[in-house]
C-alpha positions as CSV (number, residue, x, y, z in Angstrom):
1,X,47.0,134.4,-98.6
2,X,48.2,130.9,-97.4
3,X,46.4,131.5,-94.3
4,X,42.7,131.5,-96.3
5,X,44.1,128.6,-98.5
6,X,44.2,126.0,-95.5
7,X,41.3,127.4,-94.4
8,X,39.7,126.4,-97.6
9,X,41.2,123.0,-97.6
10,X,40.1,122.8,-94.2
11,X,36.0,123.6,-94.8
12,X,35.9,121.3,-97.5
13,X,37.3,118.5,-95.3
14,X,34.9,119.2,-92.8
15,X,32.0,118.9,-95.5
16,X,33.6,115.9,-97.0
17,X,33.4,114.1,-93.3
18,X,29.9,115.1,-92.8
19,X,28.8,114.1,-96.1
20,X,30.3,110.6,-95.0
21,X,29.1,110.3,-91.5
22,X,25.4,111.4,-93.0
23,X,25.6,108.9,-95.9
24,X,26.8,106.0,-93.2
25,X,24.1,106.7,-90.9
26,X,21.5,106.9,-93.2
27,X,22.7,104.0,-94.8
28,X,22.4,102.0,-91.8
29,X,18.8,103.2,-90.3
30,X,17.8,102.0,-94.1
31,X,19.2,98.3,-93.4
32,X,16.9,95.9,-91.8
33,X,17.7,94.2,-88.9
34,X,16.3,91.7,-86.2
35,X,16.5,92.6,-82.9
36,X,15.5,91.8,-79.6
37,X,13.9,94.3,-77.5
38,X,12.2,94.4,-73.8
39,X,8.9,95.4,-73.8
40,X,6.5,96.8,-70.7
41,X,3.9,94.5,-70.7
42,X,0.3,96.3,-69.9
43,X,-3.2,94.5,-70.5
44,X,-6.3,96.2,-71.7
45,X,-10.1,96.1,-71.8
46,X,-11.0,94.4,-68.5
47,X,-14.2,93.1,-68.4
48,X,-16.4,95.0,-66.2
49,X,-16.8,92.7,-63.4
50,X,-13.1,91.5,-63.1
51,X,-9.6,93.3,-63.0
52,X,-6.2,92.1,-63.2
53,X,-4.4,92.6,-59.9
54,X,-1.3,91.0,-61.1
55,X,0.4,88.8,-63.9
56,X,3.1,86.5,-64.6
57,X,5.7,88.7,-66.1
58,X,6.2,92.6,-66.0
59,X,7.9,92.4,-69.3
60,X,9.2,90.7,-72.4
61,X,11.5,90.2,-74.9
62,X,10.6,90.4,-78.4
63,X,12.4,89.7,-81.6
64,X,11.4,92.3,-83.9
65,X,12.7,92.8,-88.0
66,X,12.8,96.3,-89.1
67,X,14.6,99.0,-90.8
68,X,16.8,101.1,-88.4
69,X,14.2,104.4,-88.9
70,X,11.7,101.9,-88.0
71,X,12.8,100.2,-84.7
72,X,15.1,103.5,-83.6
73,X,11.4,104.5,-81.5
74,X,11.8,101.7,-79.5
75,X,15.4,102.7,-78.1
76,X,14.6,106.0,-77.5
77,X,11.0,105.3,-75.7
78,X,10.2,102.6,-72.7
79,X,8.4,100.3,-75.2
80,X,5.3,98.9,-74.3
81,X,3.1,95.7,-75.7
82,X,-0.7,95.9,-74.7
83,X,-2.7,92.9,-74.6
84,X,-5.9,92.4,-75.1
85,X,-7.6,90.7,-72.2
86,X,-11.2,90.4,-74.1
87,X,-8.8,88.2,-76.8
88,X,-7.7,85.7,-74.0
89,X,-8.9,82.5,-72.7
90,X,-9.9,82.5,-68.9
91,X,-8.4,79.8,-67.1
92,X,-10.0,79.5,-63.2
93,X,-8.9,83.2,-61.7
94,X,-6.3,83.9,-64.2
95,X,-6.7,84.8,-68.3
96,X,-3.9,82.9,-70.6
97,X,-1.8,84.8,-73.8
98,X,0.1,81.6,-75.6
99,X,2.1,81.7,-78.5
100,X,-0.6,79.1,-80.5
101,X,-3.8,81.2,-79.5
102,X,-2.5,84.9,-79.4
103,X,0.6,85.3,-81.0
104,X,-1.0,86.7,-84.4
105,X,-2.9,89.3,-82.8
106,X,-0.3,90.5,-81.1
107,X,1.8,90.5,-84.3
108,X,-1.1,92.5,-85.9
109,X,-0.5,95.2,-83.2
110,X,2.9,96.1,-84.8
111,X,2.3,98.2,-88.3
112,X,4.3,97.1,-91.5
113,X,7.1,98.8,-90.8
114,X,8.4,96.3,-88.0
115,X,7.4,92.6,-87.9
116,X,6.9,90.6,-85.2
117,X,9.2,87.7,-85.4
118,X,9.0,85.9,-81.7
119,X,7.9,86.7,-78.2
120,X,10.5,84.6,-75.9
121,X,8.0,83.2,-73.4
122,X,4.8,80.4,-74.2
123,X,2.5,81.8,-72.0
124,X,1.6,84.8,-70.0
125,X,-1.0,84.9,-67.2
126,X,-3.2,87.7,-66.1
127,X,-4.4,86.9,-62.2
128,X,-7.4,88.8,-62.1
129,X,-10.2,89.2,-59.2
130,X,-14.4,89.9,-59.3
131,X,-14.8,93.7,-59.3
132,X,-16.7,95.0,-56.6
133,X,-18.0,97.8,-54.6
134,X,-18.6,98.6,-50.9
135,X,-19.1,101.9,-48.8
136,X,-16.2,101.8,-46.4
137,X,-16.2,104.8,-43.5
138,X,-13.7,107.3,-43.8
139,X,-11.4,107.5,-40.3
140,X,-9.8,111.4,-40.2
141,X,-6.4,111.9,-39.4
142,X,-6.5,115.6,-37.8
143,X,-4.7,116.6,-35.0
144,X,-5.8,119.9,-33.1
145,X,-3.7,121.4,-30.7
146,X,-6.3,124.6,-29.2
147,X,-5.0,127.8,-27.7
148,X,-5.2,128.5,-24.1
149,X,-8.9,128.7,-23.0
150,X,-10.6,127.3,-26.4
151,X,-12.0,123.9,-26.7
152,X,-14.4,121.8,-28.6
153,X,-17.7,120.6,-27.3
154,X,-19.2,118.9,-30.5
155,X,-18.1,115.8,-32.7
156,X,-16.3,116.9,-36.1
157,X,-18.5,117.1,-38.6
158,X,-17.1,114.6,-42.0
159,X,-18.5,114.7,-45.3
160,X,-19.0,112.3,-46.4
161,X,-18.2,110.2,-43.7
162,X,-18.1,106.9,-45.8
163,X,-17.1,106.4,-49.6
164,X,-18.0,104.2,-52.2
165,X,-15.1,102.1,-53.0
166,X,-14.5,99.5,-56.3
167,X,-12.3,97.4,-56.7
168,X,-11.2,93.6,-56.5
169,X,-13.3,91.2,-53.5
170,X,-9.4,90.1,-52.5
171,X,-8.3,93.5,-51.5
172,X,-11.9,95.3,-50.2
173,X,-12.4,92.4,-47.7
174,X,-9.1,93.4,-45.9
175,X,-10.2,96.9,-45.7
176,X,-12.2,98.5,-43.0
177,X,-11.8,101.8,-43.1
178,X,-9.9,104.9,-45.3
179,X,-7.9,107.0,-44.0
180,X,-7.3,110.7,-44.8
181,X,-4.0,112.8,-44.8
182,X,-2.4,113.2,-41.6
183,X,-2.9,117.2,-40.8
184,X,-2.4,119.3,-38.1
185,X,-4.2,122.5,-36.9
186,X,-2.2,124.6,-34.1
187,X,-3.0,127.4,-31.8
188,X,-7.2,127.0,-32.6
189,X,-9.3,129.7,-31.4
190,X,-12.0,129.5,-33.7
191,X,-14.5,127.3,-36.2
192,X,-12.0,125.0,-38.5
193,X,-13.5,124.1,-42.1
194,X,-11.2,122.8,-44.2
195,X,-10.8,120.0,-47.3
196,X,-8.7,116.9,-46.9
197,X,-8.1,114.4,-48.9
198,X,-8.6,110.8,-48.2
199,X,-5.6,107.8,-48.7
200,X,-6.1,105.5,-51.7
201,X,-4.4,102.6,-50.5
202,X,-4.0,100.8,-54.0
203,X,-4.9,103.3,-56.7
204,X,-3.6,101.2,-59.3
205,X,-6.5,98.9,-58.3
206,X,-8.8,100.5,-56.3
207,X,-11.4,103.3,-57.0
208,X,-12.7,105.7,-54.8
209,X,-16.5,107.4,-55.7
210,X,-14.6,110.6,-53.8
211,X,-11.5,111.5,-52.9
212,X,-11.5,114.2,-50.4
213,X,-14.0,115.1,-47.0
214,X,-15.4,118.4,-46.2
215,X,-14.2,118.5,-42.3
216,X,-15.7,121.1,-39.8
217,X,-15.3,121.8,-36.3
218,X,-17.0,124.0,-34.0
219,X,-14.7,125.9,-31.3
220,X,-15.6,127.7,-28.4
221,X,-14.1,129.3,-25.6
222,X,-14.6,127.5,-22.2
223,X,-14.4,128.1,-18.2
224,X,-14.0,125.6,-15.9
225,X,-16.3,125.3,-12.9
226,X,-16.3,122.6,-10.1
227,X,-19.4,121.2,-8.4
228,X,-19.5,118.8,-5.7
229,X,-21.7,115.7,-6.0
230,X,-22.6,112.9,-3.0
231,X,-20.8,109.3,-3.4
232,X,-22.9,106.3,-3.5
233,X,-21.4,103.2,-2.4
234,X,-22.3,99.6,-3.7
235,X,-22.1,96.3,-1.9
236,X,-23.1,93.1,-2.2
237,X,-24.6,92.8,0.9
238,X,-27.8,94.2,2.6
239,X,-27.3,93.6,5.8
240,X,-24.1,95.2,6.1
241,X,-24.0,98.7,7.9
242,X,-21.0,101.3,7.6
243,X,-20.0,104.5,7.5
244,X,-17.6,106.3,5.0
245,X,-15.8,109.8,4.5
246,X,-15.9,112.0,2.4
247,X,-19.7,111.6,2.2
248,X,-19.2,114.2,-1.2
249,X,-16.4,114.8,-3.9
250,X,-15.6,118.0,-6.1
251,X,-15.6,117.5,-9.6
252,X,-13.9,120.2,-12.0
253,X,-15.0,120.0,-15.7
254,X,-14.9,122.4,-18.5
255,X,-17.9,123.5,-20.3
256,X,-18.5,126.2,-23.5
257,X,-19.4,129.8,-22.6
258,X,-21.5,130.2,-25.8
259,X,-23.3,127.4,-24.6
260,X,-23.1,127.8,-20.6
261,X,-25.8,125.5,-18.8
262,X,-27.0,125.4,-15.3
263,X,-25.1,121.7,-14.2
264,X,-26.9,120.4,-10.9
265,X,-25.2,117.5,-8.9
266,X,-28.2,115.3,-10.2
267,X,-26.3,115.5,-13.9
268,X,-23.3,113.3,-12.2
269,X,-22.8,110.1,-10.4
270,X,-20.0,108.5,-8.4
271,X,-19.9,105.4,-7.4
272,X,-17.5,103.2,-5.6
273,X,-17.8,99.0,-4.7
274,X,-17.1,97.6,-1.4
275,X,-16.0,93.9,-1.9
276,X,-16.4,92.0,1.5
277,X,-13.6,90.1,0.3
278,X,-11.4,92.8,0.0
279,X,-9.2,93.5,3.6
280,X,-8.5,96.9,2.3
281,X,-10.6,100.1,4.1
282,X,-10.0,102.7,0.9
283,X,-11.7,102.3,-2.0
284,X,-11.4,104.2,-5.4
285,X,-14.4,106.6,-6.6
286,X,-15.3,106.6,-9.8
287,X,-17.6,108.9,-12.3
288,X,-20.1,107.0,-14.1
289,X,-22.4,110.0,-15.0
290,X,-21.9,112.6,-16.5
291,X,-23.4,115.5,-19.3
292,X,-22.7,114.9,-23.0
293,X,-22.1,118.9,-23.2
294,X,-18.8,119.1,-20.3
295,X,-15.4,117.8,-20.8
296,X,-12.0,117.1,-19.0
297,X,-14.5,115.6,-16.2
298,X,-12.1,114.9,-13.2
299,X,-12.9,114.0,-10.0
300,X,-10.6,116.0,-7.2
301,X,-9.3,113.1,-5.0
302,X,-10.5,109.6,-5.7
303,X,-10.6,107.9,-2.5
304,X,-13.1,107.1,-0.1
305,X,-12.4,105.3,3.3
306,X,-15.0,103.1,4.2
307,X,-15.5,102.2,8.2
308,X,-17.5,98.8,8.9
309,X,-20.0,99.0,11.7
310,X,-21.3,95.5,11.9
C-alpha cells in the first residue's frame, strides 16, 4: 500500500513540473522581444533585359520586435529577405537598396506579427549585366573504345549541334562552346544512339534553350587492305635530273565492309620535297591524298633516297 502511495506523490509531481515548464514556456514565446537575426539576402523581379550576377552582401542582420511564437520561424528556418529589384534605383551597372529610399518597403514585407526595426547596413548593391542570347556549338565529350575489327567511317551525328544560350553579355562573350558529360562507350560492335546531357557552366546565371543532344554513330565492321601508289617528288628546280628508290610505296588503310569500294592508286598521292640546300640524300614521304571513306591511312616505310645525276 505504501508502494502505490509514493507512486501517487510521484505522478502528481511530475504533472506539477509539466504544468510549470508549459506555463514558463508559453509565457515567454508570448513576451515580445527585439532581436537580431541574419537574413539570406535574394533579389527578385529582374527586368527582362538585365540580371544580377552578383551583389554587395550575401546577407544581413536585421533587428526585428516580436512575440516569441512570432520570431521562433526564423530560428528554426534559414531566413530569407527578398528584395525587389523593380523598387530600386539603377546606379551605372549596379541597382541601390538604402535605408532612406527602401527601407519601408522592406518593412512592409514583414506581416504585423514581427516589425521591422533596423537593417544594419546603408546600402546594398545589386551588380547586374544586359541579358542576352547567342547560339553557342555544343563540343561532345564521348569516348569510344571499338572491339576488335569494328570501326567508324562517318562523323557522329549531334542534335542539335548548337544551343541557344541567355544570359549576361559578361559571361557569354567568354564562352565558345558547351560541353556535354564526359561518357564512355566500350567494346562497340554496333550503331550507338544515346542521350547526353550538355554542361551548364553557370546555371545560376545562365540559360540553356536545351539541355541534352541526341548523339548517333554509325559502326561497321572493317578489313584492312594495302595498295601501292607511285611517289612524286618536288623540287625547286627544273633543270635538275635525278633518280630515286623506291619509285612506289605500300599504303595499308582500313575501310567498311558494308560499304567496300574499289580504291585505285589514283585516289592517293605521295609526295616528297627535295631542297637543294639540304646535304642529306633521304627524304621523308608523305600522304597528301587520300579518300574521305578509309582510315588509319599509313604509309609502309617513309623514306625515299634520292640520287643526283647532274
Amino acid at each position: 500500500m505504501k508502494f502505490f502511495s509514493n507512486k501517487g506523490k510521484f505522478n502528481v509531481y511530475v504533472g506539477f513540473l509539466i504544468l510549470a515548464i508549459s506555463t514558463s514556456v508559453i509565457g515567454k514565446l508570448s513576451s515580445v522581444y527585439d532581436k537580431d537575426i541574419i537574413f539570406k539576402l535574394t533579389p527578385t523581379d529582374y527586368p527582362n533585359d538585365k540580371i544580377v550576377f552578383s551583389q554587395s552582401h550575401d546577407s544581413i542582420m536585421l533587428r526585428l520586435r516580436g512575440n516569441g511564437f512570432s520570431l521562433a520561424k526564423y530560428y528554426f528556418n534559414n531566413p530569407e529577405l527578398k528584395i525587389s529589384i523593380k523598387k530600386l534605383k539603377e546606379i551605372k551597372n549596379s541597382f541601390l537598396w538604402n535605408q532612406r529610399d527602401n527601407f519601408l518597403d522592406t518593412k512592409l514585407d514583414f506581416n504585423s506579427s514581427v516589425d521591422l526595426l533596423a537593417i544594419n547596413e546603408d546600402s546594398i548593391f545589386f551588380f547586374f549585366d544586359n541579358y542576352i542570347s547567342k547560339k553557342i556549338a555544343v563540343k561532345n565529350n564521348i569516348y569510344i573504345n571499338y572491339q576488335s575489327g569494328f570501326e567508324s567511317f562517318k562523323s557522329p551525328v549531334i542534335l542539335p549541334d548548337s544551343v541557344v544560350v541567355t544570359g549576361p553579355d559578361e559571361l557569354l562573350s567568354e564562352l565558345k562552346y558547351l560541353e556535354t558529360d564526359s561518357i564512355s562507350f566500350e567494346g562497340i560492335n554496333k550503331d550507338i544512339v544515346s542521350n547526353i546531357s550538355i554542361l551548364n557552366p553557370d546555371p545560376e546565371n545562365i540559360v540553356l534553350s536545351k539541355n541534352t543532344i541526341d548523339y548517333s554513330l554509325e559502326v561497321d565492321q572493317y578489313t584492312e587492305e594495302i595498295i601501292k601508289v607511285p611517289v612524286n617528288i618536288l623540287t625547286k628546280s627544273d633543270n635538275l635530273i635525278f633518280n630515286y628508290y623506291p619509285k612506289e610505296l605500300s599504303i595499308k588503310y582500313i575501310i567498311s565492309i558494308n560499304d567496300y569500294v574499289e580504291v585505285n592508286p589514283i585516289d592517293f598521292r605521295i609526295e616528297c620535297v627535295y631542297d637543294s640546300t639540304d646535304s642529306e640524300n633521304i627524304l621523308k614521304a608523305k600522304i597528301v591524298k587520300k579518300p574521305s571513306f578509309v582510315k588509319n591511312v599509313r604509309l609502309n616505310t617513309s623514306q625515299i633516297q634520292i640520287i643526283i645525276l647532274e
